[in-house]
N, C-alpha and C positions, 0 to 999 in steps of 0.2 A: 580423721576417719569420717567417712559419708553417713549421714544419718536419715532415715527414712521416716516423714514426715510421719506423726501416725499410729508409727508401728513399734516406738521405742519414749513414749511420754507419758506423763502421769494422767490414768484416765480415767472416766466417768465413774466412779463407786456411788451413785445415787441407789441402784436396784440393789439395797443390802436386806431388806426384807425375803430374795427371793432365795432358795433352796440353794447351798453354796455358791452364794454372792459373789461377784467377780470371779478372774481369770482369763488366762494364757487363749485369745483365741484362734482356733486353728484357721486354715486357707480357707479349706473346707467350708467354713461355716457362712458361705455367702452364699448356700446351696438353701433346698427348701427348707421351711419350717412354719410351722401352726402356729407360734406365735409365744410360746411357752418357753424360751429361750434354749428348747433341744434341735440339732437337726436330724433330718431325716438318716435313716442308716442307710452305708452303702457296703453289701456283702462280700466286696470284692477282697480279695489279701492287699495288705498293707505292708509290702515289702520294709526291709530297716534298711538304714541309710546307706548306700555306697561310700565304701573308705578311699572317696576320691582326695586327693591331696588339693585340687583346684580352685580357683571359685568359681559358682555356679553363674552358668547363664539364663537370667530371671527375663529375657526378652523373645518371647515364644517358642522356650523350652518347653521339653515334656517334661509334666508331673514321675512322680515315683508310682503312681498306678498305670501310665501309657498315655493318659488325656494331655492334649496339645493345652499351654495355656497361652495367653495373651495379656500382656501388660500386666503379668504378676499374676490373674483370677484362671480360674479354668474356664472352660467352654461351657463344660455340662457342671459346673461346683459339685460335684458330690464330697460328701467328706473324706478324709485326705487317713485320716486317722493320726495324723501327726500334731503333737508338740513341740514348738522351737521357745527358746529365751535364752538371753543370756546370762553368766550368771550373775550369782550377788551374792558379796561374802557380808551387807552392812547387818549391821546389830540397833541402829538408833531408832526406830521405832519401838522394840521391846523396852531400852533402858526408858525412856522418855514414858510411856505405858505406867511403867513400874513410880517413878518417881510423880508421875502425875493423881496415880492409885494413894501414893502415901500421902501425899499433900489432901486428900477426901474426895477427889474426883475422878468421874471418869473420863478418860482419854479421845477425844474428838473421832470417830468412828475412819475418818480421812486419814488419818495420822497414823491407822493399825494396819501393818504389812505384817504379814502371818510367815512370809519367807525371813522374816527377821528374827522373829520369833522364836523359829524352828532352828534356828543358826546359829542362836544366842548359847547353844547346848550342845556338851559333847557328844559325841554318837562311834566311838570306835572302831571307825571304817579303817582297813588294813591299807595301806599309805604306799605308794610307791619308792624306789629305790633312787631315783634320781627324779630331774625335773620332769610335769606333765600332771597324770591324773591318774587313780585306779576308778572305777567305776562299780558300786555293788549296790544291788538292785536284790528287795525284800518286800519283803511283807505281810499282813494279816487281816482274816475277817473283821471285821469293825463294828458288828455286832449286830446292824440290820437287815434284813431281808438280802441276800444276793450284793453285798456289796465289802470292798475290802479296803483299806488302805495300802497304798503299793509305795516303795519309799525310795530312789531314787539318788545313792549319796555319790559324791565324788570330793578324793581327799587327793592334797600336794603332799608331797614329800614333809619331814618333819622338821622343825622349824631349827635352823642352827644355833648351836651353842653361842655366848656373849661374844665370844673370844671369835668367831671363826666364821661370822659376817661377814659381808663385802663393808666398807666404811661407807658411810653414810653421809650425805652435805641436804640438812633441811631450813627451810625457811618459813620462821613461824610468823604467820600473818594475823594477828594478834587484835581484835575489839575493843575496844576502850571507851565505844559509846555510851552516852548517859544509860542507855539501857542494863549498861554490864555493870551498875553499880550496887543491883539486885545482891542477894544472900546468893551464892553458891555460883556466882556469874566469875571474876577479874579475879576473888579471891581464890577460887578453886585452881583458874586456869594459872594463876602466881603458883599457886604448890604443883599445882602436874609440870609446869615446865622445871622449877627446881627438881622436881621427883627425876624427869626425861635426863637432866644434867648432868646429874651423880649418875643415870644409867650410862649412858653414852662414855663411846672410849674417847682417848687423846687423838684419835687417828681421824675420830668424827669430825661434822664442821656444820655448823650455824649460823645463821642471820637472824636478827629480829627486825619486824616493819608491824606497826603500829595504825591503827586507822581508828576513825571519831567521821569530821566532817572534811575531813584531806588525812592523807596516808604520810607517815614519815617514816625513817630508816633508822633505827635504834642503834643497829648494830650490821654491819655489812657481813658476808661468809667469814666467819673469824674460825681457824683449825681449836678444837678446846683443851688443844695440848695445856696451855697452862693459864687459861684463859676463863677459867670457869669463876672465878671470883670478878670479872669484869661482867661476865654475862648476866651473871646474878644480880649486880648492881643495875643492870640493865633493865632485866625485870622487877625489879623492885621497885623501878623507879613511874611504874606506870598506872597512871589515874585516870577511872573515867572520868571525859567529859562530851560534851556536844552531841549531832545525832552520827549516824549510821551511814557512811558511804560505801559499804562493803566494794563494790565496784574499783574504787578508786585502792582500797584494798590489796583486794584482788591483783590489779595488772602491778602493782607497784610491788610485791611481792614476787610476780613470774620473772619481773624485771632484774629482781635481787637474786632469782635463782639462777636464771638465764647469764648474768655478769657473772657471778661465783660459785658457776656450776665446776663439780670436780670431774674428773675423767677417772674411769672405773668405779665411782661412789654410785650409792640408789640416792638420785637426790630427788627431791619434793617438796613438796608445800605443804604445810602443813596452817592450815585456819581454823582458831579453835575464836569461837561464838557465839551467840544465839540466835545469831542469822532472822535482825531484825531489820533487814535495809530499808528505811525512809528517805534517802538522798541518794543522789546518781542515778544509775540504772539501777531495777532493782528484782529485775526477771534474768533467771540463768542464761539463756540463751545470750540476750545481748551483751553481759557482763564476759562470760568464757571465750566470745566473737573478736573479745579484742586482746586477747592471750593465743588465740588459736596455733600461732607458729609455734610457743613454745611447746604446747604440748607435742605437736605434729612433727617439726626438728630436732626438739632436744628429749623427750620422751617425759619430761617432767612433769609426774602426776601430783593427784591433789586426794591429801586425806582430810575430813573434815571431821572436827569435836565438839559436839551440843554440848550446850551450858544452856541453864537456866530452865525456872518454869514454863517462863511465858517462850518459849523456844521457834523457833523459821524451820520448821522440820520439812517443810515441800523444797522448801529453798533449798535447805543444805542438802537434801538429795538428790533435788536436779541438780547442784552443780558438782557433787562430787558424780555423776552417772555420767554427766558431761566432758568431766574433768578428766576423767580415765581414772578411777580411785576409788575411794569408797567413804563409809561415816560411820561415827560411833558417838554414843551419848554417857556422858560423865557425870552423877548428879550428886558425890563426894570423894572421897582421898581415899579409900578403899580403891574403888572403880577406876581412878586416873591409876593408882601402882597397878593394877590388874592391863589396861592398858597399854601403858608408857613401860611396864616392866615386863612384865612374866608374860604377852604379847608384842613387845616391841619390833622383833626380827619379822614378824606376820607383817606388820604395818609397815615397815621399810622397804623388804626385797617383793619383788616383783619372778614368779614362775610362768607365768601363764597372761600373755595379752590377748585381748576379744576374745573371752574363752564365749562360747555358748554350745547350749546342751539341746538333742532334738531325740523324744521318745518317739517310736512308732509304736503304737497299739495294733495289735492282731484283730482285727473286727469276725474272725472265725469265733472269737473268744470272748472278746470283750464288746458287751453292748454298747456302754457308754461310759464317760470318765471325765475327771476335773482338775485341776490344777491347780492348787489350793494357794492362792496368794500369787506373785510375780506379775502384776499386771502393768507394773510399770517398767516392766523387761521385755516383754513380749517383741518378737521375732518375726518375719513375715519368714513363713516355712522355705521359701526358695531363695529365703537372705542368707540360709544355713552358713553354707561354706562361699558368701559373698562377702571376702575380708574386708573388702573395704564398708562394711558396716559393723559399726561398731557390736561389743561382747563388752563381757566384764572383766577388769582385771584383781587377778588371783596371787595370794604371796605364800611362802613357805609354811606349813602348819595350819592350814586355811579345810574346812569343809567345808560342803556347799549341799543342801539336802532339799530335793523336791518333792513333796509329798503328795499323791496322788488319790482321788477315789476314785473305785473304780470296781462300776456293777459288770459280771460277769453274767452270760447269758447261761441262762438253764443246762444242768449237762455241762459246762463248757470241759475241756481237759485239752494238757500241752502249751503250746507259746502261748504268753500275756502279752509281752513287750520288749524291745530292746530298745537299748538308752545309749547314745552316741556322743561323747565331748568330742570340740571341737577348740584350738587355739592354737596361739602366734608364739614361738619362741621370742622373748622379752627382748633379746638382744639381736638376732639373726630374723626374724619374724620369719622365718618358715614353717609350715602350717604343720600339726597332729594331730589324731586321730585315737581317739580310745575306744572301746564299748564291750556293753554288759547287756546280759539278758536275764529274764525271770519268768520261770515256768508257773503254772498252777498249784503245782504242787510245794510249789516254796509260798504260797502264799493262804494256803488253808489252812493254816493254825487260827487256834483263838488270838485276841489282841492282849488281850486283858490276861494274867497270868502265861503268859507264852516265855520263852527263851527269851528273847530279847526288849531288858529291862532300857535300853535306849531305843528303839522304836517305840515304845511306851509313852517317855519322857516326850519324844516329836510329839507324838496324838494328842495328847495333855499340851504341849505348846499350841497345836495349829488348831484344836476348836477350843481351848482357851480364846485364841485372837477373832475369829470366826464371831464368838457370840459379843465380844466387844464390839466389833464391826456391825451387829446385828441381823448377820444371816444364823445358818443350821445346817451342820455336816451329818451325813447318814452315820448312823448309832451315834452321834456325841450326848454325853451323859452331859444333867444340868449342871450348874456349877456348884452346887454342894458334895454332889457324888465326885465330881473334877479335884475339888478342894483334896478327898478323903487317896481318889489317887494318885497324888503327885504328892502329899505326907508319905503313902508307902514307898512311892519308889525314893523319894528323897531316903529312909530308913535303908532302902535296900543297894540303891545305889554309893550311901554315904558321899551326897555330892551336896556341896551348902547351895551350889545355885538350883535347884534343883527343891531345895526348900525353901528356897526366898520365891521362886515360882510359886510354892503350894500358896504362902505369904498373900502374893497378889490377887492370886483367884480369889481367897478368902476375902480380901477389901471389895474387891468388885463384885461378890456375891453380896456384901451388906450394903454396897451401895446402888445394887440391880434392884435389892430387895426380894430376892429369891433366886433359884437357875431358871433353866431354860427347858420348854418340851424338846423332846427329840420327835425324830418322825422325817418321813426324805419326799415322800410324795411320787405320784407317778411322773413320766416323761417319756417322750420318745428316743430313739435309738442317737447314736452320736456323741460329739462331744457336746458338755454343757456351757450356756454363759452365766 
């Protein structure tokens, strides 16, 4: 898949002092602006997306308001009103957050993705009946002056029973660098793969490939019919030494999957590490550049699993965003069964390729609005339905929730927004089409006390991550009041994650040494940076 230099990398989070820090920036926003990171507003209607099945022509097509553009920009940039990204089902910035919180510190401001956050937690969006996405689109006042949160979910189908998967053929490419001989590092990842083992049926199939300062092949695709007392000897048998050629890794890995790939299996990589590369290449880009057939031939994606404190969390994200796949961070045996079990069929099958999601906001209605977190998904608005740029891939049982502010102008009433998925059948890659919309009047309840104790649990995730990062969402309460509600809804939801949340907020208010003001500040019309 073609990638758009730019438009889909991990990017600048320096301005986290400023009124919700980072985000999704629209076409639009090359248009004017005073300087304050708003732009100027443009009154016109903001049509929702066309459910065209094609992909679009980004070489001096019209915009979706009529404006001729050029080389991707408009003529006249006014803003567009639109949101693109694509999506993301990872959870490794919350787990790594948490585990960093309990060790005494706080979490490097770079490391805090707020769409992870927010993903880390269930939110019971009504699921479709076969492959694709349902789209439901909510929301509520947020508790300051003219502004709401709007909440944006899309759910796959529900994830299949143990029994009634497709079979699976993975290849775990395995760390054993001196780095991994850390507390919760080689040790951890020995009990998740025994955990994965005993899960995994007779019909599955595995390889192990080992890497230090050169890659070796433990184990080539072996079926586990009855094979599971060699594999384990396998793993057993593995000790850190030397440094970190992840690279070397890497390709010797796609090598083993690409030889002992099965036909009709979801097969994959699986690299579980702390993605500390010192040797080889040690940038995603040139590392994935030399796998690139397999992904693009054989469709063989790559899940990756944080280990450790001292953790490569930029790393392991570019290369799973690159990889076609996604990340998750493991920081005891709890969390690997919660993974490797009661999540397994999510992390295998594949529903949905290059999914990406494009809201149009109604500028009749909405003055201005922000996209809280995704900035290393971000979309060029006429990439929408450009399949050959890459989206994100999406598996059975998977949510995906984007959370929005968004001040409405004075008076407004009627359309806020409609939200469009877009993606590849996994197998056929022909392209679908879903979409949802959300009125004002679904979105004027209070936040606090309202029906829905899972839009709650989101708010409490995403300005939880927000004041880690060190910006300020409109109404977020400091983190004492944050602490008192995410204990309630924990009590009211009876959900333990959900109290291990309230848990973290609690650390990271004693080690902020108090919350945080609220307050949102003025701005002009548009979307925000």
């Amino acid at each position: 898949m073609e990638r758009r230099t730019g438009k889909y990398v991990r990017t600048w989070r320096g301005a986290l002092g400023v009124l919700l820090a980072g985000g999704v920036l629209l076409t639009g926003c090359s248009g004017a602006s005073d300087g304050t990171g708003y732009s100027s507003a443009d009154r016109r209607a903001a049509p929702a997306p066309a459910a065209s099945g094609g992909a679009a022509d980004s070489d001096g097509a019209k915009g979706v308001d009529g404006s001729k553009k050029q080389d991707g920009l408009r003529e006249s940039a006014p803003p567009d009103y639109l949101s693109t990204f694509a999506l993301d089902v990872d959870t490794a910035s919350y787990g790594y957050a948490r585990r960093t919180l309990a060790y005494g510190a706080l979490p490097e401001p770079t490391t805090v993705r707020p769409e992870e956050f927010v993903n880390s937690f269930r939110q019971g969006y009504r699921r479709p009946a076969g492959n694709g996405f349902t789209v439901n689109v909510d929301g509520a006042r947020a508790g300051a002056d003219g502004w709401s949160l709007v909440r944006v979910g899309l759910a796959t189908r529900a994830a299949p029973a143990r029994d009634e998967r497709p079979p699976a053929a993975l290849t775990f490419v395995v760390d054993i660098s001196g780095s991994m001989a850390g507390a919760g590092r080689l040790d951890l990842v020995k009990k998740s793969l025994g955990i994965l083992t005993d899960e995994l049926r007779d019909d599955d199939s595995v390889s192990l490939v080992t890497f230090s300062d050169e890659a070796k092949t433990l184990l080539p695709m072996t079926r586990l019919r009855d094979h599971r007392g060699r594999i384990r000897d396998r793993v057993d048998s593995m000790e850190p030494t030397d440094s970190t050629n992840l690279e070397a890794g890497i390709r010797r890995g796609y090598d083993e999957a690409v030889d002992g790939r099965v036909k009709g299996a979801n097969n994959r990589v699986v690299l579980l590490s702390d993605a500390l590369a010192n040797t080889g290449a040690t940038d995603a880009e040139t590392i994935l550049e030399r796998i690139g057939s397999a992904r693009r031939e054989y469709g063989i994606t790559l899940f990756g699993v944080g280990v450790g404190s001292d953790y490569g969390d930029a790393l392991m994200e570019q290369l799973t965003n690159k990889g076609d796949g996604h990340t998750t961070y493991i920081a005891d045996e709890t969390q690997a069964r919660k993974v490797f079990v009661d999540q397994l069929p999510a992390h295998l099958e594949l529903t949905a390729r290059d999914a990406k999601a494009q809201v149009a906001f109604d500028p009749e209605t909405v003055e201005k609005f922000k996209l809280i977190g995704y900035e290393d998904r971000k979309v060029a608005d006429e990439d929408f339905r450009n399949d050959r740029v890459d989206g994100g891939e999406v598996g059975p049982g998977h949510t995906v929730t984007a959370l929005y502010a968004v001040h409405l102008r004075d008076g407004a009433s009627g359309h806020v927004a409609t939200a469009t998925v877009r993606w590849l059948d996994p197998r056929t890659r022909a392209p679908h089409e879903q979409r949802g919309a959300v009125e004002t009047k679904a979105i004027d309840g209070p936040l606090w006390g309202g029906d829905s104790k899972r839009l709650q649990v989101t708010a409490v995730a995403a300005y939880f991550a927000e004041a880690l990062r060190g910006g300020q969402l409109p109404g977020a309460p400091g983190l004492g009041e944050l602490v008192s509600r995410a204990d309630t809804l924990a009590s009211e939801t009876e959900d333990d994650s959900v109290r291990k949340l309230a848990t973290a907020i609690g650390q990271a208010g004693r080690l902020k040494g108090g919350g945080d003001d609220t307050g949102s500040g003025g701005a002009p019309e548009g979307e925000m940076d």
